[in-house]
DRENVO-295647 format. One record per atom (N, C-alpha, C): atom name; residue number from 1; residue in three letters; x, y, z. Coordinates in pm, 1 decimal. Layout:
! residues N
+------+-----+-----+----------+----------+----------+
: atom :   n : res :        u :        v :        w :
+------+-----+-----+----------+----------+----------+
:   CA : NUM : ala :        X :        Y :        Z :
...
+------+-----+-----+----------+----------+----------+
This chain:
! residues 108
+------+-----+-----+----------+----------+----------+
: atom :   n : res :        u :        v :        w :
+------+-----+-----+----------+----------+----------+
:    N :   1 : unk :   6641.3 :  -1432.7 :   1764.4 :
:   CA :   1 : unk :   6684.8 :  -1560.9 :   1712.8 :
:    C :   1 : unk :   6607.9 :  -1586.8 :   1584.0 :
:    N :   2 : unk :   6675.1 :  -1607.9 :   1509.7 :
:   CA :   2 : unk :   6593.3 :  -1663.9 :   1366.3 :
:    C :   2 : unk :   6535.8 :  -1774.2 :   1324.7 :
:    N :   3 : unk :   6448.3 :  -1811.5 :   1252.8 :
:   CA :   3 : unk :   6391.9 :  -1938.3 :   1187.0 :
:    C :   3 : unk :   6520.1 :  -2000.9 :   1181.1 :
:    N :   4 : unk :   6634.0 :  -2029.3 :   1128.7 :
:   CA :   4 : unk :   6740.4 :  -2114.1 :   1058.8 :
:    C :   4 : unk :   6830.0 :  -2108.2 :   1195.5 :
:    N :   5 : unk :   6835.8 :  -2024.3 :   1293.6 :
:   CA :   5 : unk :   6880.9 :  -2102.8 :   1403.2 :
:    C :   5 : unk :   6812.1 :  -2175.3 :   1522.9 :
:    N :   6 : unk :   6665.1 :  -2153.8 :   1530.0 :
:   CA :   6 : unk :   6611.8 :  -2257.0 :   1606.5 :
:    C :   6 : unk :   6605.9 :  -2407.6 :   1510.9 :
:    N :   7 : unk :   6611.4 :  -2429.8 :   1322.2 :
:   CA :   7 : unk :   6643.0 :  -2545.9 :   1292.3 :
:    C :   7 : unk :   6751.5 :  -2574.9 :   1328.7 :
:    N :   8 : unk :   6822.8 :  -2504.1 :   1348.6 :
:   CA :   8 : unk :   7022.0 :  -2569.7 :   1367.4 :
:    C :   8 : unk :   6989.4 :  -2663.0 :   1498.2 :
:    N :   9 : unk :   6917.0 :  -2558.8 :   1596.5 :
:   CA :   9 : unk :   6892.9 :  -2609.8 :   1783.3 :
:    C :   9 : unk :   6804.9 :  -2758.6 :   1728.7 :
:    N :  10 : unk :   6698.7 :  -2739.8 :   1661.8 :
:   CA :  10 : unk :   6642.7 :  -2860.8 :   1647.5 :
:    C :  10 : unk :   6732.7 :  -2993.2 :   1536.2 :
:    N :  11 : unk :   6853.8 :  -2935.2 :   1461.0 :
:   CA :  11 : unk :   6883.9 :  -3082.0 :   1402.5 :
:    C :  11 : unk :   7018.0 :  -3116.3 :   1529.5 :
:    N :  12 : unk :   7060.7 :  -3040.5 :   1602.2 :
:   CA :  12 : unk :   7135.6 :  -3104.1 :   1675.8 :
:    C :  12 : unk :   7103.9 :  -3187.8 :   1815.3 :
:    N :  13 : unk :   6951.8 :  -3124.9 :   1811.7 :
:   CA :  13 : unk :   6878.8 :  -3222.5 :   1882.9 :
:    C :  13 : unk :   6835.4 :  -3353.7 :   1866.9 :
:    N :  14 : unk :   6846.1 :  -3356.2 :   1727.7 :
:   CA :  14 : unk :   6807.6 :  -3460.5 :   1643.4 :
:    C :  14 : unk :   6892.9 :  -3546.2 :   1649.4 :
:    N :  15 : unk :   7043.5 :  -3516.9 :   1612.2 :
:   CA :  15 : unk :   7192.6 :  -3581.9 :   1651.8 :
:    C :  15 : unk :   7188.6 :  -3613.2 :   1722.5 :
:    N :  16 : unk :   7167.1 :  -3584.2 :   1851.0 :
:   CA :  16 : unk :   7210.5 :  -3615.2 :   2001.0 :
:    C :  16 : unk :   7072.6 :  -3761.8 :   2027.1 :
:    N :  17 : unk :   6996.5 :  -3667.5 :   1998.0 :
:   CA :  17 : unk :   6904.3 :  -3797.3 :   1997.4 :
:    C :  17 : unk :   6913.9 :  -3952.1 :   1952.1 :
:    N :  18 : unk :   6981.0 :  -3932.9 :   1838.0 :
:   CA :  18 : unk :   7034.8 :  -4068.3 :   1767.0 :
:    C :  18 : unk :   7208.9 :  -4104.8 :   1863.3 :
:    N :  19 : unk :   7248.7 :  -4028.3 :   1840.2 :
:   CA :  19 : unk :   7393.8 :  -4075.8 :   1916.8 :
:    C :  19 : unk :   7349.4 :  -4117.3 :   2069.7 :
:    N :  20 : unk :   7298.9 :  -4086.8 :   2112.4 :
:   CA :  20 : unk :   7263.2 :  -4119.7 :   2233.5 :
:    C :  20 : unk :   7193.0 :  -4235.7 :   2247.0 :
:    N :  21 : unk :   7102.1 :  -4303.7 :   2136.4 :
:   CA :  21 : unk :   7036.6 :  -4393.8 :   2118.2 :
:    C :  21 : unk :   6893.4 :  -4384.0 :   2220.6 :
:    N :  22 : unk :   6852.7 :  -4274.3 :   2224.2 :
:   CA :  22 : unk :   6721.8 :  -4283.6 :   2273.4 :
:    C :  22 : unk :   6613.3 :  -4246.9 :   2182.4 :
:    N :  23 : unk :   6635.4 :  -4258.1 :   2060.5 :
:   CA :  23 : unk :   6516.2 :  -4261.7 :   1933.4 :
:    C :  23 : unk :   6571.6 :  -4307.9 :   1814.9 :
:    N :  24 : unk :   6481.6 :  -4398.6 :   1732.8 :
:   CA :  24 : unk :   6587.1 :  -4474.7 :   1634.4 :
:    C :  24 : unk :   6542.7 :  -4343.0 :   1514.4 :
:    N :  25 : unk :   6653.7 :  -4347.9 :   1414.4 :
:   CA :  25 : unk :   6667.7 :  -4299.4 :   1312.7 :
:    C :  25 : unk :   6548.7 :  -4214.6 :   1243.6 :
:    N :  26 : unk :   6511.7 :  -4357.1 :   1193.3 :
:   CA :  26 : unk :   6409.8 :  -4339.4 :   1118.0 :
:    C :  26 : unk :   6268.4 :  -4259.0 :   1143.5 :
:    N :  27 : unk :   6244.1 :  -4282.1 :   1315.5 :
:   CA :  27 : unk :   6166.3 :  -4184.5 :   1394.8 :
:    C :  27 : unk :   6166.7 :  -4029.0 :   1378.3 :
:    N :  28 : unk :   6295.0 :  -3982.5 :   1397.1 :
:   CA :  28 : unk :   6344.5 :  -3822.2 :   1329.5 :
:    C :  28 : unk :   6406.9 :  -3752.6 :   1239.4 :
:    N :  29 : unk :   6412.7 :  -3891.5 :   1104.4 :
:   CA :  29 : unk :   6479.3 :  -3796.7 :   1016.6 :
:    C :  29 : unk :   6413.6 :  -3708.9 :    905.6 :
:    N :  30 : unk :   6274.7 :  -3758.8 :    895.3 :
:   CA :  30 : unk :   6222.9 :  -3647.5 :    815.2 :
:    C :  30 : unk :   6198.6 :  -3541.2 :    852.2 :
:    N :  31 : unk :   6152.2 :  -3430.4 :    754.3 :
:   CA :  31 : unk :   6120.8 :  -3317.1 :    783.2 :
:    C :  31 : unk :   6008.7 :  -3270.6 :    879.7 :
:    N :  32 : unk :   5985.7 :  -3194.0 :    956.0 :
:   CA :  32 : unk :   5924.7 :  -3152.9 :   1070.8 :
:    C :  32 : unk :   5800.1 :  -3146.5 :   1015.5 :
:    N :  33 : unk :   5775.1 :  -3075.2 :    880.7 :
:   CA :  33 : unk :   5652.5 :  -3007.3 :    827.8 :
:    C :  33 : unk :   5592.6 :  -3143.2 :    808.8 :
:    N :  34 : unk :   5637.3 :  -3256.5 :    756.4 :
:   CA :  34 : unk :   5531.9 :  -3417.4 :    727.3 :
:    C :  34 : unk :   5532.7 :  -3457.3 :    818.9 :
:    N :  35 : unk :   5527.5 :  -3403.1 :    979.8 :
:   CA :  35 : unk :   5484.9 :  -3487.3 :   1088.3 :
:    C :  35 : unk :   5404.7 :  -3393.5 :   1174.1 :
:    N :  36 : unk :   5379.4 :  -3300.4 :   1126.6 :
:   CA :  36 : unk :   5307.1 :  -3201.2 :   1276.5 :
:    C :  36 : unk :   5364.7 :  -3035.2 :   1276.2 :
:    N :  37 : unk :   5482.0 :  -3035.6 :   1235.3 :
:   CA :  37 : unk :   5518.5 :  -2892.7 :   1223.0 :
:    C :  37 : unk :   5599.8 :  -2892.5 :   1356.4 :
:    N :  38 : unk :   5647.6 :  -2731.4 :   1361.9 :
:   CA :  38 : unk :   5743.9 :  -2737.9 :   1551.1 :
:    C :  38 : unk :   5665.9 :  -2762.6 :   1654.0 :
:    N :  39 : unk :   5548.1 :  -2771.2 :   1649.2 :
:   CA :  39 : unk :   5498.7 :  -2819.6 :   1817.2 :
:    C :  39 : unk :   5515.9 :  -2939.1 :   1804.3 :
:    N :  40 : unk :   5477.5 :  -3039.7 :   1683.8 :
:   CA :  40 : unk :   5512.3 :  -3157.7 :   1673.2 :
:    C :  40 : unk :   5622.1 :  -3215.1 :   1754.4 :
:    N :  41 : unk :   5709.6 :  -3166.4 :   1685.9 :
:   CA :  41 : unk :   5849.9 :  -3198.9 :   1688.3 :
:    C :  41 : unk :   5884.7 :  -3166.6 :   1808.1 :
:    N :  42 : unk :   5853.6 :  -3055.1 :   1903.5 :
:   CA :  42 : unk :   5902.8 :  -3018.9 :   2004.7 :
:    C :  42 : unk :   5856.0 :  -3090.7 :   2121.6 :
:    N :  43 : unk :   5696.2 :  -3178.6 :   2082.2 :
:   CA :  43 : unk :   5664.0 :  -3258.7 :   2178.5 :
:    C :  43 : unk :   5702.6 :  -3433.7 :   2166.9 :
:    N :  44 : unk :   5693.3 :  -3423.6 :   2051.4 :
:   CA :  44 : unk :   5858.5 :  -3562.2 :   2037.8 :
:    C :  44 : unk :   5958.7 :  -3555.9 :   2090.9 :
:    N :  45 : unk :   5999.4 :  -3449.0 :   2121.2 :
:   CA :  45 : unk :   6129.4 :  -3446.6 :   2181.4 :
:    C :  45 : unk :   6145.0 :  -3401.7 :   2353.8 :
:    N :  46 : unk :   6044.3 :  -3358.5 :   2372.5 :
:   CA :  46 : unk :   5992.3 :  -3382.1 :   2519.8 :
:    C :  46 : unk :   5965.7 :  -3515.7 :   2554.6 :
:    N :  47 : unk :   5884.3 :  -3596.9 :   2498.1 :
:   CA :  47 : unk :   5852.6 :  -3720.8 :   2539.8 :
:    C :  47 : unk :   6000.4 :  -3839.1 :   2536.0 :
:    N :  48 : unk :   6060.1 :  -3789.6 :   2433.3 :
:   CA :  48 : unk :   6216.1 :  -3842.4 :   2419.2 :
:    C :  48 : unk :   6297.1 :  -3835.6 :   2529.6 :
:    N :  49 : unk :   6311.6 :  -3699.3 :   2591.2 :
:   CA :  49 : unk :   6360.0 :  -3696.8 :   2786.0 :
:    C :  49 : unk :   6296.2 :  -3749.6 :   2841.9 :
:    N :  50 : unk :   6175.2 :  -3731.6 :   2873.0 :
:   CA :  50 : unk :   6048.8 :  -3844.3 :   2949.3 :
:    C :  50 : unk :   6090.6 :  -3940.6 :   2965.9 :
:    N :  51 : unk :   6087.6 :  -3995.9 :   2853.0 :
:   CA :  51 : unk :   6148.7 :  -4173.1 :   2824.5 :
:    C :  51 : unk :   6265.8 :  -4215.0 :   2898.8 :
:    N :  52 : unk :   6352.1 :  -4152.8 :   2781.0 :
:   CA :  52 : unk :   6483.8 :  -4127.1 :   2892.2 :
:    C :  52 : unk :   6512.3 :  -4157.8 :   3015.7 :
:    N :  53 : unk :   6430.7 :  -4045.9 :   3057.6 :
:   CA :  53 : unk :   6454.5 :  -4028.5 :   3250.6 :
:    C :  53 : unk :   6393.3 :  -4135.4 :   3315.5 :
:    N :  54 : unk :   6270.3 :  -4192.0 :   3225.8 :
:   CA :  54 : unk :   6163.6 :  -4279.1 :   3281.7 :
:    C :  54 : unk :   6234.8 :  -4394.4 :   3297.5 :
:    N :  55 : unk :   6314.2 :  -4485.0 :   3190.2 :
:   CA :  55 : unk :   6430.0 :  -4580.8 :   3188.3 :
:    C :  55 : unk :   6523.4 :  -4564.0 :   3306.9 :
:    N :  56 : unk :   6591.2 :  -4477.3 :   3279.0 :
:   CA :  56 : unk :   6737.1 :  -4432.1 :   3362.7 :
:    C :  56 : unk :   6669.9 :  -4471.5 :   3482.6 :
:    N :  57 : unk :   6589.5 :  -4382.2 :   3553.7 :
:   CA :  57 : unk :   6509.0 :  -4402.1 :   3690.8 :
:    C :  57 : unk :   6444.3 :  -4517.3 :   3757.0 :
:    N :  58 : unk :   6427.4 :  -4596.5 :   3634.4 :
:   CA :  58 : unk :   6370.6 :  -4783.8 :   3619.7 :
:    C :  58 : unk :   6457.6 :  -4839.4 :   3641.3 :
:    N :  59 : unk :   6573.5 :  -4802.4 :   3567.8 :
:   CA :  59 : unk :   6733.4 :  -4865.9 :   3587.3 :
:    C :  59 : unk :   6790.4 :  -4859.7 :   3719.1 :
:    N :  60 : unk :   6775.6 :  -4756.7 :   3774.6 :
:   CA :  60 : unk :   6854.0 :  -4726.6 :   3924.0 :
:    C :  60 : unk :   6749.0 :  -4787.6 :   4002.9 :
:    N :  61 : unk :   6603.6 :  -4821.0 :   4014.0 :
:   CA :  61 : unk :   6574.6 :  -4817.3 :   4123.6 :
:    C :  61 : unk :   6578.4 :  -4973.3 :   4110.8 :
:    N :  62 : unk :   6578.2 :  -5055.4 :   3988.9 :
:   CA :  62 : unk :   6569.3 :  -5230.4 :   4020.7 :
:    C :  62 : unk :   6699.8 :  -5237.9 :   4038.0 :
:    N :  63 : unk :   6849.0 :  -5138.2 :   4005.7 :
:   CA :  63 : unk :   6978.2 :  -5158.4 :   4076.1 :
:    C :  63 : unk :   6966.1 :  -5174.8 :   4231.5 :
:    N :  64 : unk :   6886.4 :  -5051.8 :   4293.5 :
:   CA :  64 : unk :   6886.9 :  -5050.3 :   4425.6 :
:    C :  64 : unk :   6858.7 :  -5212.1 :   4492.9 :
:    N :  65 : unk :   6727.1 :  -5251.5 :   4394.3 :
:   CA :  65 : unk :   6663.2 :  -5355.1 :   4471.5 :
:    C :  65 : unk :   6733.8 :  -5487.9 :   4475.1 :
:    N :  66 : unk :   6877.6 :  -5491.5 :   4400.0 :
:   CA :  66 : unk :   6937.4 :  -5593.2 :   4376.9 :
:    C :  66 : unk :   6857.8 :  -5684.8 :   4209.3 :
:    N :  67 : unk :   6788.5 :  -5619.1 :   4146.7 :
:   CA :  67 : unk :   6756.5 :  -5740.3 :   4072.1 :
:    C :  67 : unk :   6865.2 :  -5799.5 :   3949.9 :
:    N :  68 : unk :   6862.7 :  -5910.2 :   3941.8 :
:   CA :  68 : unk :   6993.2 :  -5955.1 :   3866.8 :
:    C :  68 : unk :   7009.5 :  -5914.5 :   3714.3 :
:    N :  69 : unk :   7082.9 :  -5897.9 :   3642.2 :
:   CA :  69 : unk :   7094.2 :  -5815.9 :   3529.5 :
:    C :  69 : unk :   7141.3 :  -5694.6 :   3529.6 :
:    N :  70 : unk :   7095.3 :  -5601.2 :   3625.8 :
:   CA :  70 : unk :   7126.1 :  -5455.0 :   3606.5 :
:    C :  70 : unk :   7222.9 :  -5439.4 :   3660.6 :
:    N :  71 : unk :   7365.0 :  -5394.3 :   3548.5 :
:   CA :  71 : unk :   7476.4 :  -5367.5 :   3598.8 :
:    C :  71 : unk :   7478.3 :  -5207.5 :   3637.8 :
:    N :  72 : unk :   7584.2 :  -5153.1 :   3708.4 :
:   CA :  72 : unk :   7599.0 :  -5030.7 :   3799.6 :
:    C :  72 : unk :   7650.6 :  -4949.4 :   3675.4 :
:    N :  73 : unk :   7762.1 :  -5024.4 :   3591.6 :
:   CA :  73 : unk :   7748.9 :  -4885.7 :   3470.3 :
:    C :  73 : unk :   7649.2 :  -4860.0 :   3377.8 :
:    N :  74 : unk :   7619.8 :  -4970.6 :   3368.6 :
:   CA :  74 : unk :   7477.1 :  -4937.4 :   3278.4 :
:    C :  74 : unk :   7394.2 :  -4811.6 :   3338.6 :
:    N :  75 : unk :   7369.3 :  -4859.3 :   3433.6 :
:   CA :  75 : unk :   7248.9 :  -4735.7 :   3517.0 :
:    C :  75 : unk :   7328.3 :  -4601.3 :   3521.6 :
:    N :  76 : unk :   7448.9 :  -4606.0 :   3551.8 :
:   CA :  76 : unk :   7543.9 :  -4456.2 :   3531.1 :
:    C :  76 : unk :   7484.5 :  -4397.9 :   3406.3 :
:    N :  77 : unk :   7545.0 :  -4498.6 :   3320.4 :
:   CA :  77 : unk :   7530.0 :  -4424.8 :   3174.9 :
:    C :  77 : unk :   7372.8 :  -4355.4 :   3163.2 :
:    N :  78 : unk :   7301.2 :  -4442.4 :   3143.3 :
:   CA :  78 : unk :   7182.8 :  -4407.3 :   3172.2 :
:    C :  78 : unk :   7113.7 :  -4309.7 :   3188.1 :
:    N :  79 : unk :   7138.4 :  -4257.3 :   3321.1 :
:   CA :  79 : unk :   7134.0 :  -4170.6 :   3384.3 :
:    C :  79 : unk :   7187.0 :  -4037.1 :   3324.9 :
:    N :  80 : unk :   7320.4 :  -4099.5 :   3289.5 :
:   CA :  80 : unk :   7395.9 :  -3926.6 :   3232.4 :
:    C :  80 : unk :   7331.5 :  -3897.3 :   3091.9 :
:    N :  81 : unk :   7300.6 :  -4014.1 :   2999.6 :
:   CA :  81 : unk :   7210.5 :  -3964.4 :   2899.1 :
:    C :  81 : unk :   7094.6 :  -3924.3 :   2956.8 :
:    N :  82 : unk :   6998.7 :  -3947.1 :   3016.8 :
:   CA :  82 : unk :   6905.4 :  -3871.3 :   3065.7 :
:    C :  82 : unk :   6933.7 :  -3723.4 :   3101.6 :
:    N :  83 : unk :   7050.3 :  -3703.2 :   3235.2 :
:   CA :  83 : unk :   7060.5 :  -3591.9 :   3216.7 :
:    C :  83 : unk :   7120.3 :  -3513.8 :   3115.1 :
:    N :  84 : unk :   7212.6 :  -3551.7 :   3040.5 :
:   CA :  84 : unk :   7226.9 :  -3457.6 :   2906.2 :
:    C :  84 : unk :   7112.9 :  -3414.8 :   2819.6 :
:    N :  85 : unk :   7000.8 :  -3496.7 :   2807.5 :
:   CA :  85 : unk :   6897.0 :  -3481.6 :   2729.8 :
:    C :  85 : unk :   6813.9 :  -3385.3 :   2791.4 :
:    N :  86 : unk :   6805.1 :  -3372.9 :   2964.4 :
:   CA :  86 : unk :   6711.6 :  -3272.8 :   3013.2 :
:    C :  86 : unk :   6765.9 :  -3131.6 :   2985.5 :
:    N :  87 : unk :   6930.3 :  -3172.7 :   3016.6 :
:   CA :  87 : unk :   7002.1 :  -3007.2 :   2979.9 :
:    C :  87 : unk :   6961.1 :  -2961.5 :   2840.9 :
:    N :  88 : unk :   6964.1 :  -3053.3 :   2822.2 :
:   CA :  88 : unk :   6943.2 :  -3001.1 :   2603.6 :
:    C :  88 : unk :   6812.6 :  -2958.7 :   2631.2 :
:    N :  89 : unk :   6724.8 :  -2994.3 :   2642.7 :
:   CA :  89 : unk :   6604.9 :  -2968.5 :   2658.4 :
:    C :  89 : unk :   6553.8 :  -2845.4 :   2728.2 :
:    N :  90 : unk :   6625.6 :  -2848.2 :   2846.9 :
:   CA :  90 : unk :   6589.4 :  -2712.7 :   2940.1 :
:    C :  90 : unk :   6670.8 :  -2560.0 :   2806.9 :
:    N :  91 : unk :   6821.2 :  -2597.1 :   2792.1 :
:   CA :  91 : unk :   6844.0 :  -2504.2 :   2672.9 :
:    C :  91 : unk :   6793.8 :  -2471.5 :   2564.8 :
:    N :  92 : unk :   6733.8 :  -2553.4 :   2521.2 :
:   CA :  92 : unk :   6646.8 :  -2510.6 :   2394.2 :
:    C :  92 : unk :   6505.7 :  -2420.3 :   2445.3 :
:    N :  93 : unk :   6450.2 :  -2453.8 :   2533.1 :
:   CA :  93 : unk :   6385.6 :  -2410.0 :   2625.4 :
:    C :  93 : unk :   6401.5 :  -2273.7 :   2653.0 :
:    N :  94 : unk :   6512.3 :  -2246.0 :   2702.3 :
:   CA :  94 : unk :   6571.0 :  -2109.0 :   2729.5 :
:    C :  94 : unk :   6554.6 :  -2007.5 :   2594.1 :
:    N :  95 : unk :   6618.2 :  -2078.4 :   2511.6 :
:   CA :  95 : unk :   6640.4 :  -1983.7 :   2359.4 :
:    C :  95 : unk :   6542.2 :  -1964.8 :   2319.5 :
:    N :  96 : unk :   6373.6 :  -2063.5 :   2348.5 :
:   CA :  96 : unk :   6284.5 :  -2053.2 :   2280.1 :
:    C :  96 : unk :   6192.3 :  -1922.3 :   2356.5 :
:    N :  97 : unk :   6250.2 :  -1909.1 :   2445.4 :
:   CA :  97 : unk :   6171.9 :  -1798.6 :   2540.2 :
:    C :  97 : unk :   6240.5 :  -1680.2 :   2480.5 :
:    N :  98 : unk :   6384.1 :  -1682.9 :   2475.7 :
:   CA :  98 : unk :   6466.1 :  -1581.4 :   2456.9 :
:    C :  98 : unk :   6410.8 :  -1509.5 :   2341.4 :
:    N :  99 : unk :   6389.4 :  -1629.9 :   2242.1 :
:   CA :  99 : unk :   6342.5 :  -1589.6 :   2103.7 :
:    C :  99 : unk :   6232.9 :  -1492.2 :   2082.3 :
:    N : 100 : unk :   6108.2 :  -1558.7 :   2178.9 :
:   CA : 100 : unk :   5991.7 :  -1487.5 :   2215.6 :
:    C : 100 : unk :   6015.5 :  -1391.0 :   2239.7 :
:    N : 101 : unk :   6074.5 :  -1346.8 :   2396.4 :
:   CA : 101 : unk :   6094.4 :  -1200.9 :   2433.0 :
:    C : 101 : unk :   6158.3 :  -1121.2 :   2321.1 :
:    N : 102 : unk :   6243.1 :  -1136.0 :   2224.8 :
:   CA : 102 : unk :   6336.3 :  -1031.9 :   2152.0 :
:    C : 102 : unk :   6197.2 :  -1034.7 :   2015.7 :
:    N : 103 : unk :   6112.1 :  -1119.3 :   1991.5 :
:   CA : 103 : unk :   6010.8 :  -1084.4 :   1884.7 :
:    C : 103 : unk :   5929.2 :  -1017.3 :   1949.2 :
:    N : 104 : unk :   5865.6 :  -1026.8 :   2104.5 :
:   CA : 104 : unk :   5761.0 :   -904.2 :   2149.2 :
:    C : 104 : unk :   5855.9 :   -789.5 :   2180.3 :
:    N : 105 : unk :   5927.2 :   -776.2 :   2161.1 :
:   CA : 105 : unk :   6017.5 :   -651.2 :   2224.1 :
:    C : 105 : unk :   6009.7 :   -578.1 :   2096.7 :
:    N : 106 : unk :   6033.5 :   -615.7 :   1978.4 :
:   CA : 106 : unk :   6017.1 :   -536.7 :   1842.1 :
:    C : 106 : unk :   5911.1 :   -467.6 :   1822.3 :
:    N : 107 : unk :   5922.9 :   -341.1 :   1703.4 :
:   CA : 107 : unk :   5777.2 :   -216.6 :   1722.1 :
:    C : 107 : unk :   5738.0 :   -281.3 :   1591.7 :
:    N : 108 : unk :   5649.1 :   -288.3 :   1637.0 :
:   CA : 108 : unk :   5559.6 :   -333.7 :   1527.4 :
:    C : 108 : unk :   5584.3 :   -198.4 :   1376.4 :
+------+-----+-----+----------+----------+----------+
């Protein structure tokens, strides 16, 4: 996997992130290198599912308890952005290993 396709994996992470509305704009649109570099960025975007799931899971359980306000689609939605964000996450995940193994596999 190359440099210019783990950025592709990371700006569509970036997209999803904003369309989804679990990080505002301005949080991820600069460049990676003026905030930390890819671990940076990759642990922003871990903590971004965190969040996520941490909400969604806040959401369902004061649904359970009856507290007033929390409607049942809300917490759906919720939820499914959370899990879309873990899938994204676990996939990028995958490729970043993938990436690894096919660079130690090369002869020096």
């Amino acid at each position: 996997m190359s440099i210019s396709a783990i950025e592709s994996v990371l700006q569509q992470m970036r997209a999803t992130a904003v369309q989804s509305g679990i990080t505002s704009p301005a949080g991820i649109a600069g460049p990676a290198v003026e905030h930390g570099g890819f671990a940076a960025e990759l642990k922003r975007s871990i903590d971004n599912i965190s969040g996520a799931q941490t909400k969604a899971y806040g959401q369902a359980e004061d649904f359970e308890l009856g507290k007033p306000g929390v409607a049942l689609n809300d917490v759906m939605v919720d939820l499914q952005k959370a899990n879309v964000a873990f899938q994204t996450g676990v996939q990028v995940r995958n490729k970043l290993v993938s990436a690894y193994q096919e660079m130690m596999s090369m002869q020096a």
